[in-house]
matplotlib code that plots the C-alpha trace (Angstrom):
import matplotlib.pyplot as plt

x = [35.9, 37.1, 37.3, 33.8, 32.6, 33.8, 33.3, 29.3, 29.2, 30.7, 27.9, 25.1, 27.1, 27.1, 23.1, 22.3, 24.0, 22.2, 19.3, 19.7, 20.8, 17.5, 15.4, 17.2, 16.8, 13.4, 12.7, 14.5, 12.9, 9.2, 10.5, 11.5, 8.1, 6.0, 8.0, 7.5, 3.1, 4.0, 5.3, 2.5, 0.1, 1.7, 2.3, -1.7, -3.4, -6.5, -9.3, -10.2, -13.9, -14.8, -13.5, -14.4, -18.2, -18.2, -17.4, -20.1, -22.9, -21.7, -21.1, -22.9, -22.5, -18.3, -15.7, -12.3, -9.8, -6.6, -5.6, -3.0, -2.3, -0.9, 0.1, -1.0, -0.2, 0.6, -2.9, -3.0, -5.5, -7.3, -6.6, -9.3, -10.0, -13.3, -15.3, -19.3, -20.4, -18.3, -17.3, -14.3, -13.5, -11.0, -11.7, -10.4, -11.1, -10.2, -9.3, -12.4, -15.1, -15.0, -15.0, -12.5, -12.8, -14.5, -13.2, -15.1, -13.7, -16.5, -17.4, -17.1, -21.1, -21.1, -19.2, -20.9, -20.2, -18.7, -16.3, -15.3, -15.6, -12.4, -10.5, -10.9, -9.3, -6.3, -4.9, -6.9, -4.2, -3.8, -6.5, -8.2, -7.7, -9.0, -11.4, -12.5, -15.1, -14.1, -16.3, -14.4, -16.6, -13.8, -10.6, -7.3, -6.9, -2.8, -1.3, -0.7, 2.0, 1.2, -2.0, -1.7, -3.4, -7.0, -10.0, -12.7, -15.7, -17.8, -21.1, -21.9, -19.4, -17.4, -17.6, -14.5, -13.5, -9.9, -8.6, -5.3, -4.4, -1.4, 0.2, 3.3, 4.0, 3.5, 1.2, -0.9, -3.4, -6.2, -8.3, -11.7, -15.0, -18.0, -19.0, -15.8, -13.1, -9.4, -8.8, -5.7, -3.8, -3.0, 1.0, 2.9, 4.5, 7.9, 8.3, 6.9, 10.4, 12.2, 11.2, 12.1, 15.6, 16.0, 15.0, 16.8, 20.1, 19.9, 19.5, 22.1, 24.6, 23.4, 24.4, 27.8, 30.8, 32.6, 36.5, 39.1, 41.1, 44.6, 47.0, 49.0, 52.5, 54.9]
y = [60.4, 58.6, 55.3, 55.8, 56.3, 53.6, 50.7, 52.2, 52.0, 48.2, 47.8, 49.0, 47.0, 43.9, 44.6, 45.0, 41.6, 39.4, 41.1, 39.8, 36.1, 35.7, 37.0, 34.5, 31.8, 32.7, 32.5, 29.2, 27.7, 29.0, 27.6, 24.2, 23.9, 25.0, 22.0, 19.6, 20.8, 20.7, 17.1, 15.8, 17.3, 15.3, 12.3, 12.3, 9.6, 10.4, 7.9, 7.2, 8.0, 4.4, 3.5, 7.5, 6.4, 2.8, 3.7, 6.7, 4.2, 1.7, 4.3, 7.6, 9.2, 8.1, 10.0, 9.5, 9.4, 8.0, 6.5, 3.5, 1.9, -1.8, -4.5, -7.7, -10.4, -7.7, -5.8, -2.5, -2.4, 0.8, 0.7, 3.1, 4.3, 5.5, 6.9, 6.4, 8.3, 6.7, 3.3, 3.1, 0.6, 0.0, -0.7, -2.6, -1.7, -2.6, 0.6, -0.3, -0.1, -3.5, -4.3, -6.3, -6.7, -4.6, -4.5, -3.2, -3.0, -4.6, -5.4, -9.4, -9.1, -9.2, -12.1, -14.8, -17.6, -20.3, -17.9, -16.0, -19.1, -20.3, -17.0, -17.7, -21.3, -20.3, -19.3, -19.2, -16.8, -14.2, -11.3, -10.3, -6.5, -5.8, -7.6, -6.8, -8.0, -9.0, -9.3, -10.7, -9.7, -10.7, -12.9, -12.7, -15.9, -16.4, -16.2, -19.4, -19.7, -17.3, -15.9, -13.3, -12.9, -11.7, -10.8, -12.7, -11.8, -14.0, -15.1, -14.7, -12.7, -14.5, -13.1, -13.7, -12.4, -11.6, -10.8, -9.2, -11.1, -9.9, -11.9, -11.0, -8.0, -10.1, -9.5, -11.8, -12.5, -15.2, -15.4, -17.6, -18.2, -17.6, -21.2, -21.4, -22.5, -21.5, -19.5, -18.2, -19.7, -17.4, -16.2, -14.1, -11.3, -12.3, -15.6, -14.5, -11.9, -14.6, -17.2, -14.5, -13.5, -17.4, -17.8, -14.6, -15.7, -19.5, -17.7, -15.2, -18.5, -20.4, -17.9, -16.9, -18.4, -21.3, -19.4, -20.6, -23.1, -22.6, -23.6, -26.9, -26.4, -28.5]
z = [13.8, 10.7, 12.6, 14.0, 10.9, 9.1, 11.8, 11.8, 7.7, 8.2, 10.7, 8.3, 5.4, 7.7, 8.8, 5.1, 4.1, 7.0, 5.8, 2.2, 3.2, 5.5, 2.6, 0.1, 3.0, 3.3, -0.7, -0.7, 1.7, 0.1, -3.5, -2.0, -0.4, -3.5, -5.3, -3.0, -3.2, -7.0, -6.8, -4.4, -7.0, -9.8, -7.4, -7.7, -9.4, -11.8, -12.2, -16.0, -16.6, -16.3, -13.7, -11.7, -13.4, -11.4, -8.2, -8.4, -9.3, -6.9, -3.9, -4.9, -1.3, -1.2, -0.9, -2.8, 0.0, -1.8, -5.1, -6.0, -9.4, -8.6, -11.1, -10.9, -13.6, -15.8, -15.4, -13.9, -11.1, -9.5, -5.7, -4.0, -0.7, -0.3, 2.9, 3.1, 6.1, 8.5, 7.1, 5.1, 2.3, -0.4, -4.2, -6.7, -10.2, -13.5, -16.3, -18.1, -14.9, -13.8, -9.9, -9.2, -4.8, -1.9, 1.2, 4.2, 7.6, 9.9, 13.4, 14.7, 15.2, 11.4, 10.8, 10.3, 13.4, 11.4, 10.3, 13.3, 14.8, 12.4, 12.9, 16.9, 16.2, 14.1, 17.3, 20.4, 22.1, 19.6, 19.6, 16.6, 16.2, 13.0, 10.4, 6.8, 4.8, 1.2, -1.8, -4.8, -8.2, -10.3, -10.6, -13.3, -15.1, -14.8, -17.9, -20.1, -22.5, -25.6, -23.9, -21.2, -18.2, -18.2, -15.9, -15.6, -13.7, -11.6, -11.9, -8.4, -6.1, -3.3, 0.0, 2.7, 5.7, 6.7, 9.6, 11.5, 14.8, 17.4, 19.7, 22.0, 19.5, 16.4, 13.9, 11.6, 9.0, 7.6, 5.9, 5.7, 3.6, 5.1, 6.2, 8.0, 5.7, 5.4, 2.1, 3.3, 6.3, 9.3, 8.3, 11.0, 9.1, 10.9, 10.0, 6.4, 6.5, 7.8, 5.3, 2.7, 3.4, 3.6, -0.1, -0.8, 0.9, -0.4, -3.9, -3.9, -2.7, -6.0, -7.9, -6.5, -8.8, -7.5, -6.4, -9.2, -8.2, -7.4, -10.7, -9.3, -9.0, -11.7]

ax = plt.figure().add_subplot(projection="3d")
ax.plot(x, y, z, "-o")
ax.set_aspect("equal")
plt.show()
């Protein structure tokens, strides 16, 4: 009776224990994910009032969809993604208001025929699977000795198109003017990698030390 007793108060004990690790499990696993909601929360970029004012007089009936701060010559640049209705673009804006580029994702009917005409040529057996319109309102004016870089805006904005070709499971861009004319020539992100860890090897080999030589026996 003694034995029965105490194997069934182990059993309880043991019950009682598994009870309290899957609770503490439980709370664990609910603190870990209210951290990780806490960190994406703080991971959020806010939009300074001129720049949140900008984008609302340029696109009233947008939508904020995501938010990236990028550096470019030293200036921090606004990177937006906004949704009108059903067309999505992405904004570049200065801290002060200014917009820097627009890109809109657009059909090939919109392009106009010297261009596509230009993006067809770059390689007449790749297939253009995506194509944005650009509209550059500003540029930044590279830094010169003393004087740092700065952003100047432009008297009357330049419109490109770019687009993203694949061939054989490669992928591509280019980028032309309106009337036809090679901005950016078409660069297949492979032999962009490539070309990199070249440089990168050939630099790391430049700046290993030449071995010691060995002292010359007397």
């Amino acid at each position: 009776m003694v034995r029965r007793y105490g194997t069934l108060m182990g059993g309880m004990l043991a019950a009682v224990l598994f009870l309290a690790v899957g609770v503490l499990s439980a709370d664990e696993e609910t603190a870990e994910g209210q951290a990780g909601e806490q960190a994406k929360e703080e991971a959020k970029v806010e939009l300074p009032a001129a720049v949140a004012d900008a984008l609302k007089a340029a696109f009233p009936k947008a939508k904020v969809e995501e938010v990236k701060v990028e550096q470019e010559e030293g200036l921090a640049l606004y990177e937006v993604e906004l949704k009108q209705d059903t067309v999505e673009m992405e904004v570049e804006v200065a801290p002060d208001g200014t917009l820097v580029e627009i890109e809109t994702a657009v059909a090939q009917e919109a392009v106009p025929a010297a261009a596509l005409q230009a993006l067809q040529a770059a390689d007449p057996a790749a297939k253009i699977d995506e194509l944005k319109k650009i509209e550059i309102r500003a540029e930044i004016k590279k830094a010169e000795e003393e004087k740092p870089a700065e952003l100047v805006k432009l008297a009357t904005p330049k419109i490109v198109y770019e687009a993203e070709l694949k061939k054989e499971g490669k992928e591509g861009e280019i980028t032309v003017a309106a009337d036809g004319k090679v901005v950016e020539p078409l660069k297949w992100e492979e032999e962009e990698k490539e070309k990199g860890e070249k440089e990168e090897g050939g630099e790391q080999k430049e700046a290993a030390p030449a071995p010691a030589e060995a002292p010359k026996a007397e």
